[in-house]
C-alpha distance (Angstrom), angle and dihedral (degrees) to the residues before:
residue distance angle dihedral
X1 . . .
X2 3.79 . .
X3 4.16 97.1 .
X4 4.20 124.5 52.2
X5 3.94 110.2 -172.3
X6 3.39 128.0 179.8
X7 3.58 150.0 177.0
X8 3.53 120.8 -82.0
X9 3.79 107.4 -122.8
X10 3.56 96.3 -172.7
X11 3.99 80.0 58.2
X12 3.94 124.4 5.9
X13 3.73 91.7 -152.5
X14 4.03 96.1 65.5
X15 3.77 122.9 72.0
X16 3.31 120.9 -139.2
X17 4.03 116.6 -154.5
X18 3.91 130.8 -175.2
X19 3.71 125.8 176.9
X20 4.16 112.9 -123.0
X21 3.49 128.2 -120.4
X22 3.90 87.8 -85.6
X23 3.48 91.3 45.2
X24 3.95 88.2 53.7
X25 3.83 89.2 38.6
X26 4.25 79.2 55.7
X27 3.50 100.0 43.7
X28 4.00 89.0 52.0
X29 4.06 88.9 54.1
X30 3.74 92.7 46.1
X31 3.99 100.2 47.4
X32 4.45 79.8 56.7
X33 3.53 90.4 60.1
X34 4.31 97.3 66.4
X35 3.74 83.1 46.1
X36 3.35 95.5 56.0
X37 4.13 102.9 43.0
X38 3.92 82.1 47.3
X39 4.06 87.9 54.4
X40 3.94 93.5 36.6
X41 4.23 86.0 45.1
X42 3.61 89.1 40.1
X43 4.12 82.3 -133.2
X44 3.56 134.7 151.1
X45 3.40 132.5 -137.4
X46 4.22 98.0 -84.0
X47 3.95 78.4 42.7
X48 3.98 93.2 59.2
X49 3.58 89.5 49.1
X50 3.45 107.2 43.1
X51 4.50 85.3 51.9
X52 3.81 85.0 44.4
X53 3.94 85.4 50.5
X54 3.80 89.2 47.2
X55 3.55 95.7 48.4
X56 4.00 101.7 52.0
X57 3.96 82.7 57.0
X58 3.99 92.4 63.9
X59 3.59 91.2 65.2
X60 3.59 150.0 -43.9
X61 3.97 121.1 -61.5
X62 3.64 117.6 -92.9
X63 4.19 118.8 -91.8
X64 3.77 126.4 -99.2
């Protein structure tokens, strides 16, 4: 499991979600990955975005 939620007790309408260790473990190996196409593209910030920006038009993203 990557994502804990839970109720708000404070207020049962409001969920209130956490990521688990894994999912922190996860998040930590996925935040390396834009610094390492911006190294390998020897991009910028701007530059990241505009290929990101280039990219979604090719086609839609990939299904859960």
């Amino acid at each position: 499991m990557i994502r804990l939620s839970v109720r708000d007790p404070a207020d049962e309408r409001r969920v209130l979600v956490d990521l688990t260790s894994a999912g922190r473990a996860l998040e930590a190996e996925v935040l390396g990955v834009s610094i390492k196409i911006k190294s390998a593209c020897r991009i910028a910030d701007q530059g990241a975005a505009d290929l990101r920006d280039t990219l979604e038009t090719l086609g839609p993203p990939a299904a859960d």
